[in-house]
C-alpha positions in Angstrom: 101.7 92.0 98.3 99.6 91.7 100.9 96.2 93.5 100.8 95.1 96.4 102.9 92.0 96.5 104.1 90.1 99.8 104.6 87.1 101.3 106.6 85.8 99.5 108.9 87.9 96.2 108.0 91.4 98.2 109.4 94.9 98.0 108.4 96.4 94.6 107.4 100.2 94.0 107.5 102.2 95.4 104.4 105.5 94.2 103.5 108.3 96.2 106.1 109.7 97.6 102.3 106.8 100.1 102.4 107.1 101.3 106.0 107.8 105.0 106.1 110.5 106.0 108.4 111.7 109.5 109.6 115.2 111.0 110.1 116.8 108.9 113.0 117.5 110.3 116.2 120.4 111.9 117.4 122.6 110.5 119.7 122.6 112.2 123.2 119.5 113.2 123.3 118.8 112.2 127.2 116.0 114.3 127.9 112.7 112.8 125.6 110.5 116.2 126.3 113.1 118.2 124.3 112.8 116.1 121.1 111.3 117.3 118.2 108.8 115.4 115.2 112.4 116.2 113.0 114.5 113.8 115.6 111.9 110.8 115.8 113.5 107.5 114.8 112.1 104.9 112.5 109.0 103.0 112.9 110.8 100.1 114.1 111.9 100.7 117.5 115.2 100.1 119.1 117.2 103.2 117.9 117.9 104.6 121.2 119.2 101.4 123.1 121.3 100.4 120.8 122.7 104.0 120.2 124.0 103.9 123.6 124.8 100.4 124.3 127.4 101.1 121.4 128.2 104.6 122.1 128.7 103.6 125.6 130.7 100.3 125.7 133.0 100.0 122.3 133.8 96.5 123.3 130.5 95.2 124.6 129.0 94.1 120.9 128.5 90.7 121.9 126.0 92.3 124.7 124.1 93.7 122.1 121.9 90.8 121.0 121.2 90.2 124.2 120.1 93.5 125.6 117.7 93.8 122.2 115.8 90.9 123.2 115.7 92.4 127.0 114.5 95.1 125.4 111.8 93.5 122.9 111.1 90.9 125.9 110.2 94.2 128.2 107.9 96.2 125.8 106.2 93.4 125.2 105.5 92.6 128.7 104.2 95.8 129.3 102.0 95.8 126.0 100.6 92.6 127.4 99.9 93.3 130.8 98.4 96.7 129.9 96.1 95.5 127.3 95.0 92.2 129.5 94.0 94.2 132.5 93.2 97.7 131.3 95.2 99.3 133.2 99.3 100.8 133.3 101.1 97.7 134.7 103.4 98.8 137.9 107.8 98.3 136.8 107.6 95.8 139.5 105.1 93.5 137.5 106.9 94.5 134.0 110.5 93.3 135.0 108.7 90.2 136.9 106.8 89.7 133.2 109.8 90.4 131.3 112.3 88.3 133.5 114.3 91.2 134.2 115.2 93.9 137.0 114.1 97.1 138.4 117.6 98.3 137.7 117.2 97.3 133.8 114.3 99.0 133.3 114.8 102.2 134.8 118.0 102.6 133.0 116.1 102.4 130.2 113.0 104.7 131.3 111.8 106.9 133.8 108.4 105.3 134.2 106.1 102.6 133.6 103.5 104.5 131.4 106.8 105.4 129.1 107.5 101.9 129.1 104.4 101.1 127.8 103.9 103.7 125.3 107.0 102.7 123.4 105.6 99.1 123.9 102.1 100.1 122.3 103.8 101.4 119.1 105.8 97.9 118.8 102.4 96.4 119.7 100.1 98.0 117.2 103.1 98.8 114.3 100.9 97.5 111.6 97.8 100.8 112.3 100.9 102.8 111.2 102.1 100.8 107.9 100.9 101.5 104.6 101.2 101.0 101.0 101.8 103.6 98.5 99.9 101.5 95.6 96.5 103.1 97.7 95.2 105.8 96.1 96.1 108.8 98.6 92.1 109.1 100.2 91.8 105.6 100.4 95.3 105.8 102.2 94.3 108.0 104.8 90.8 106.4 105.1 92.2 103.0 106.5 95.1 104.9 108.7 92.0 107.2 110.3 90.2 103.7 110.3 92.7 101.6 112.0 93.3 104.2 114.7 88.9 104.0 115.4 89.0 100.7 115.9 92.1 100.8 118.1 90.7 103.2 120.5 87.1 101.4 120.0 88.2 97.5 120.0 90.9 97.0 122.3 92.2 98.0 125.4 94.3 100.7 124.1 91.7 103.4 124.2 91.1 102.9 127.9 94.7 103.0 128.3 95.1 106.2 126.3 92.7 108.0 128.4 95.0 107.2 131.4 97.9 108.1 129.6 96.6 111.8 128.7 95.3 111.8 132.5 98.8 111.2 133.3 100.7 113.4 130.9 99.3 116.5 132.6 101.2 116.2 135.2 104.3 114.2 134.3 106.8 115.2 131.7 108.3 112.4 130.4 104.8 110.5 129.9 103.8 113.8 127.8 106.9 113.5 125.5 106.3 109.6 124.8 102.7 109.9 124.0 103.9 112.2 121.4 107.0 110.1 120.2 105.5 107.1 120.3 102.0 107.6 120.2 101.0 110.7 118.2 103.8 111.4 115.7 104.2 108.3 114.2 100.4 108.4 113.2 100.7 112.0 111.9 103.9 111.0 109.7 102.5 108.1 108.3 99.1 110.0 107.1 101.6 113.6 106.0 103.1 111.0 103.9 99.9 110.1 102.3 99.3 113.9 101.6 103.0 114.7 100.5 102.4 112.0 98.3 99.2 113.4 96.7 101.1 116.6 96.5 103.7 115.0 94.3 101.3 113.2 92.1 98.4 115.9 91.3 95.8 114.7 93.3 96.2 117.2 96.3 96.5 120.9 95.8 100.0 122.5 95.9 100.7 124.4 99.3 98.3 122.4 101.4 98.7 122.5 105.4 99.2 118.7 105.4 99.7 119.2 109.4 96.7 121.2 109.9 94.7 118.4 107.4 96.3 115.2 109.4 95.1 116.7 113.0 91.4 117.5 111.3 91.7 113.9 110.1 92.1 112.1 113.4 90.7 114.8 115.9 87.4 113.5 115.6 88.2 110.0 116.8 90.3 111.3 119.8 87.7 113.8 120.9 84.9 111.0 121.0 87.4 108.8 122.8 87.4 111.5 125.5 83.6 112.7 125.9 82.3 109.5 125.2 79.5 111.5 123.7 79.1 109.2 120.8 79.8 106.2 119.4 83.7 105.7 117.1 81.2 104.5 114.2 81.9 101.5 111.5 81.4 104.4 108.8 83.7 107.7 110.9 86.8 107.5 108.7 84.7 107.6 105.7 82.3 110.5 106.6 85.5 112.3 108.1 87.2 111.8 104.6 84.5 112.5 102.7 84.1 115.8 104.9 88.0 117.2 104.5 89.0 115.7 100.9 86.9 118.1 98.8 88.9 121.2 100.5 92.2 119.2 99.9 91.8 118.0 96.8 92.4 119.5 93.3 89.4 120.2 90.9 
C-alpha cells in the first residue's frame, strides 16, 4: 500500500479499494440545486452522463465509450485551463480545449463554472482519498491538510473565491460547489469520525457534521479574509484544538 502522507506533506494516492463512496444518485434528477448530501454519487465521477446516455438511447451502448472520454477529455480541459490561468475558462475555450462543441457541453451543463467544479473534483480526487489503516486523528489531520495546501499552493483557492463570488447569484454554480466541492470533503472526513465511533476512539452520539465543518472552517475562512497565513502546522493546531472534545477519555 501506498503511504499517506500527513500535515504539511498532504495526501498521497491510496489504492481506489479504499475510496469511500456514497449512495449513487438517482436517475432523473435534472435540476442539481434540489439534490441532497444523501443523493451524491461516488467519488469517481461519471454517474450522471452515463445514467442518461443509457436511460435515454437503449441502443446507443456503442456511443458510450465514446461520450465518457468526451466527457473525461472536457473536465479536464476545463481543470487545465482554470488552474493555468487563474481564472473560470469561458465554454467557448473549453470545447476548443476539449475538441468538442458548444452543443456538447451545454447538454451536459448549464455553465462553465459548473463545468469546472465537477472537473476540480476529477482534478484533485486524491485530497479526498484515504486509508482506513490511519488512526482516525491522523486521518482527519492529512484530509484538513490536503485541503490547506490546495487552497494555499495551487490555483484552486483563487478559483474558489470566484466560485463563491459567483454562487451568490447563480443557482446552479451554488449546487456544484456543494456536490462537487464541499460534500465530497465532508463525507470523506464523517467517515473518519463514524469510523472512530465504531472503534472506541470517538465518543458515542458525537455531531460528526458539526465536528467536520469546525474541522475545515478555519482554512476556508482564511482563504476568504486573507487575514493570515493557511500555515504548514493549521491542520495540526486545528486537530489538536477539536480532538480532546471529540475524543473518549
Amino acid at each position: 500500500m501506498r503511504p499517506v502522507r500527513t500535515c504539511a506533506q498532504g495526501v498521497v494516492p491510496v489504492p481506489a479499494g479504499n475510496v469511500a463512496t456514497a449512495p449513487a444518485r438517482p436517475r432523473g434528477s435534472s435540476d442539481p440545486s434540489e439534490r441532497s448530501a444523501s443523493h451524491l454519487g461516488t467519488f469517481v465521477l461519471g454517474s450522471d452522463i452515463v445514467n442518461n446516455v443509457s436511460s435515454n438511447t437503449d441502443t446507443a451502448r456503442p456511443g458510450r465509450p465514446r461520450s465518457e472520454r468526451r466527457r473525461t477529455a472536457i473536465l479536464e480541459a476545463a481543470a487545465e485551463l482554470a488552474l493555468a490561468g487563474g481564472s473560470i475558462p469561458t465554454m467557448d475555450a473549453i470545447a476548443a480545449r476539449a475538441g468538442v462543441s458548444r452543443t456538447t457541453l451545454y447538454k451536459w451543463w448549464p455553465s462553465a463554472a459548473t463545468v469546472l467544479l465537477e472537473g476540480l473534483l476529477e482534478h484533485f480526487h486524491e485530497s479526498i482519498e484515504f486509508d482506513d489503516d490511519l488512526p482516525v486523528r491522523e486521518a482527519l489531520t492529512a484530509q484538513v491538510d490536503a485541503l490547506v495546501h490546495l487552497l494555499r499552493d495551487t490555483s484552486a483557492g483563487m478559483l474558489l473565491r470566484q466560485l463563491m463570488a459567483a454562487s451568490i447569484t447563480e443557482r446552479d454554480v451554488a449546487a456544484a460547489m456543494l456536490e462537487h466541492w464541499l460534500e465530497p470533503r465532508r463525507l470523506a472526513a464523517i467517515h473518519h469520525l463514524e469510523r472512530g465511533i465504531a472503534t472506541g476512539v470517538v465518543r458515542p452520539g458525537t455531531d460528526t457534521g458539526l465536528v467536520t465543518d469546525t474541522l475545515f472552517a478555519p482554512a476556508y475562512y482564511r482563504l476568504i479574509w486573507g487575514h493570515t497565513e493557511l500555515g504548514d502546522d493549521l491542520a495540526e493546531q486545528v486537530c489538536a484544538l477539536v480532538w480532546p472534545s471529540v475524543a473518549t477519555p
